[in-house]
N, C-alpha and C positions, 0 to 999 in steps of 0.2 A: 219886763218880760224877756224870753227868750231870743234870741234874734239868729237869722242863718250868719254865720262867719265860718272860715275857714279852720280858725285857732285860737279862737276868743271868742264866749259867748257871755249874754247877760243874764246870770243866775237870779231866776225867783227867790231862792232862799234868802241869799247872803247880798245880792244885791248889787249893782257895779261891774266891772268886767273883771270874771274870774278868770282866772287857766283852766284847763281841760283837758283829760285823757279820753279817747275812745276808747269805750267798752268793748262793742261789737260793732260790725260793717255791716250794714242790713245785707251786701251781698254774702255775708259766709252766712246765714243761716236767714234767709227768705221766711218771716212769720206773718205774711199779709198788710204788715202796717209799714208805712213811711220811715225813711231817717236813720241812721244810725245810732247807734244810743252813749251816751256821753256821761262821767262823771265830773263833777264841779270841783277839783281839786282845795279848796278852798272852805267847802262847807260836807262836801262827801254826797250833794243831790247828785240824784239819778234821774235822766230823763234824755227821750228823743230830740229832736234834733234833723232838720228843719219838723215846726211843727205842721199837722196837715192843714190845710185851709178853711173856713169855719163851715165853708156848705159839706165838705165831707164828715161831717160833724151830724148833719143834719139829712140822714137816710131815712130808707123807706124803714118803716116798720117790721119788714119781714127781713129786713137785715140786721137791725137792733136785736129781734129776739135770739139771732143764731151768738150772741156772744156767750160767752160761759157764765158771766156772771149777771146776767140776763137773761135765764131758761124760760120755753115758752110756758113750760106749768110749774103752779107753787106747788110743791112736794112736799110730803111730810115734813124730813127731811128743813128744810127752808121754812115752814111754818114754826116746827123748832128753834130755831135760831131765831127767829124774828121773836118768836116770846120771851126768848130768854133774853133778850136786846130789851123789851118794854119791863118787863120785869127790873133788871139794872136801872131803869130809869124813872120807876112809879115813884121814888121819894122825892124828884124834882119837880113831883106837879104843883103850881101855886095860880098860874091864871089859869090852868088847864088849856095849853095851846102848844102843840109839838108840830113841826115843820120838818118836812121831809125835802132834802135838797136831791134831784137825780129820782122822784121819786115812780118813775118808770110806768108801767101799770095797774099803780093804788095799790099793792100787794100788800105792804108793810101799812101804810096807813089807816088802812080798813082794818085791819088787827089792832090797831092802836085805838080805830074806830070804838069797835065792839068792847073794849078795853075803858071806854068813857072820856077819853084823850077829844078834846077839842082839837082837830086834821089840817092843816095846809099844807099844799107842795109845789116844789118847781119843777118842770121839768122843760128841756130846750128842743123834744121830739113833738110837732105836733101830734102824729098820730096818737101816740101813747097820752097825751092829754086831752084826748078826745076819748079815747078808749075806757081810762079812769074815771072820768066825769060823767061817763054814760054807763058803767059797771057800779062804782058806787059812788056815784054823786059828790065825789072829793072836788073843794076847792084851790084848781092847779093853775100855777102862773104859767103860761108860755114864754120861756125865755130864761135868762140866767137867775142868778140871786142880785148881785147888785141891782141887777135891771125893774126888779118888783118893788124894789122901793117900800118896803116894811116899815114900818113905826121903831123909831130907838126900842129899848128893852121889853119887847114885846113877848117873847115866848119863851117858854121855862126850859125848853130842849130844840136843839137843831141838829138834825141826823144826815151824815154823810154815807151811805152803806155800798161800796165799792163804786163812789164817785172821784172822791178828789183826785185820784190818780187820773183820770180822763180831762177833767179841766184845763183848761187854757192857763188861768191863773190861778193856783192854791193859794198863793197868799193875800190874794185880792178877798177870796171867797170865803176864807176864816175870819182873816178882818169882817167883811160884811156879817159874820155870825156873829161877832161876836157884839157887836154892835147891836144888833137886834135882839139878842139875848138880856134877859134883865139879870142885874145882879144873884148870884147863887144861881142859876141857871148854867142848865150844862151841854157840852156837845160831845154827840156820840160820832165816832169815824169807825171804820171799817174796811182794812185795804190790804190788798196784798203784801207779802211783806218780804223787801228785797234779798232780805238775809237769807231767806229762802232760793228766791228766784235767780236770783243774778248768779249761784253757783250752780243752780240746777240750769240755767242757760247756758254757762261756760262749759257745760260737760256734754249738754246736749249738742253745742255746736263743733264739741271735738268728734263728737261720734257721726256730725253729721258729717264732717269731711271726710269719712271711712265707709257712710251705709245713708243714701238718701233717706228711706226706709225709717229710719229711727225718730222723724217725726211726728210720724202718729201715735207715739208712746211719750210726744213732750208732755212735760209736768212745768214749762218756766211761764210764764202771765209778764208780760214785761208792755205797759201800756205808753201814755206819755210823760209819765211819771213814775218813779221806782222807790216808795218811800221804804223806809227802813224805823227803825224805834229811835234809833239818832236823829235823824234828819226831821222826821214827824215833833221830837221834843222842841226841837230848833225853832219851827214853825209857828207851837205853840207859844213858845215865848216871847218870840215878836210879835203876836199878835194880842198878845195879854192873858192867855189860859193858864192855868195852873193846876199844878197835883194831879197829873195822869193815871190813869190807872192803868194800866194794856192787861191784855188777854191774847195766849195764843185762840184761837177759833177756830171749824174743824172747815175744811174744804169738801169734804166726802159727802155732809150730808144735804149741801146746800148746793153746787154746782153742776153743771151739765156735764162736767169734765167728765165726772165718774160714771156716767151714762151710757151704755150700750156699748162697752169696752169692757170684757174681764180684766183684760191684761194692765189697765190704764187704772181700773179700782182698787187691783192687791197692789198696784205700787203706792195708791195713795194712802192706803192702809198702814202699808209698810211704813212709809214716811210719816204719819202723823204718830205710827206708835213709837218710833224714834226721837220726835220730837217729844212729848208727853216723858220719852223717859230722861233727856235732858234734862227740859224742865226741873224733873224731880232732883234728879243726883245734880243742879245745880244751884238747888233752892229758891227754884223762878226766877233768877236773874237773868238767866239764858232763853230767849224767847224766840224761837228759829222758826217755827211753823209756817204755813203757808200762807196764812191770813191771821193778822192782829187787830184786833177791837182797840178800844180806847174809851174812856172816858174824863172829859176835862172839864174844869170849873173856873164859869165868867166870878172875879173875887168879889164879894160885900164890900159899897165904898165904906 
């Protein structure tokens, strides 16, 4: 795990004590959260720095829903996206049992529900697994994933959907996936993506030292974690996944961000059709968007 030090921390990824360059200095650009944000010179992870303490992990309910990628309603918009997530994943049903990690207020699981998906989930908010369980009767752990204690190769998918970047430990929590995954079983992630972020941060916070003002028009997500399609591959290989698939994935139609701001949705607009024409003129190798999907497969012994 992580640890506070001055000029030496212990990388999740790569493991041991790396070197490190700071990013950013939480004082040049104040975004709510703890730490200044560090890369691992060594493996290229991105991540805060001291991390916060695990009860501020553990808020009320009505501070859970104000985060972006946590809106208080599921939108069209977000319903979209979640079908098209279960749809990528209908070829991997075999015991019929998908596990939602993070999985918030049953949103996505109840889809999966009415979908004929066999439901479990984790989540570390009580309220919000009191909320699911009494909105649709989903069966939710309270507490982490290692801590639920699942049966070896138990489930044919396990869904991370703008989790792992919040976790304490990523590579603790893919291990434990994949572990419980039964052979040919796959995990789905979905996380902001740094290639995106971390420049749209660096610009945001030049502009901040010219015009306070310019943060109500941020575009950067920068959580305890800052994965990128490098670092995410990284991850998966130490912990035994193979053959990735990524997808850029749209932010507009799933997030709060674009909500009750003109000026904050023509940029997102702006930016994904940018991305999208990347994409193209680089024949998908170039995946810059603001959020990328994935799909990976536990291998047949």
């Amino acid at each position: 795990m992580i640890t506070n030090s001055s000029d030496k921390l212990h990388c999740n990824l790569c493991g041991g004590v790396s070197d490190v360059k700071i990013l950013f200095h939480s004082e040049e650009y104040p975004d709510g959260q703890m730490g200044n944000i560090f890369q691992c010179r060594r493996c290229g992870l991105i991540y805060r720095d001291p991390h916060p303490r695990i009860e501020a992990l553990l808020r009320p309910q009505s501070q859970i829903k104000k985060r972006s990628d946590n809106p208080d309603k599921l939108s069209q918009g977000r319903i979209s996206l979640f079908n098209n997530h279960i749809k990528s994943i209908s070829h991997f049903r075999y015991y019929n049992r998908i596990l939602d990690v993070g999985s918030g207020e049953g949103y996505f699981l109840n889809l999966c529900s009415l979908n004929g998906w066999g439901v479990w989930g984790v989540e570390i908010v009580p309220e919000l697994v009191e909320s699911s369980k009494k909105e649709y009767r989903i069966n939710v752990f309270n507490g982490n994933l290692e801590a639920a204690k699942y049966p070896d190769n138990y489930f044919d998918v396990v869904v991370f959907l703008n989790v792992l970047e919040h976790l304490l430990n990523p590579y603790s929590a893919l291990s434990e996936a994949y572990r419980i995954l039964r052979p040919g079983g796959a995990i789905l992630l979905r996380f902001p993506n740094a290639a995106f972020h971390i420049p749209s941060r660096w610009f945001f916070t030049k502009l901040f030292s010219l015009w306070k003002g310019v943060m109500r028009f941020n575009q950067s997500v920068i959580h305890l974690y800052a994965f990128n399609r490098s670092t995410v591959c990284r991850y998966l290989n130490v912990t035994g996944f193979r053959t990735p698939i990524f997808e850029n994935t749209s932010v507009a139609c799933s997030s709060a961000i674009a909500q009750g701001n003109g000026i904050k949705r023509m940029l997102i607009h702006i930016a994904e059709g940018v991305v999208k024409f990347i994409k193209v003129i680089s024949l998908g190798r170039l995946l810059i968007g603001p959020s990328l999907s994935l799909i990976a497969v536990k291998p047949l012994r």
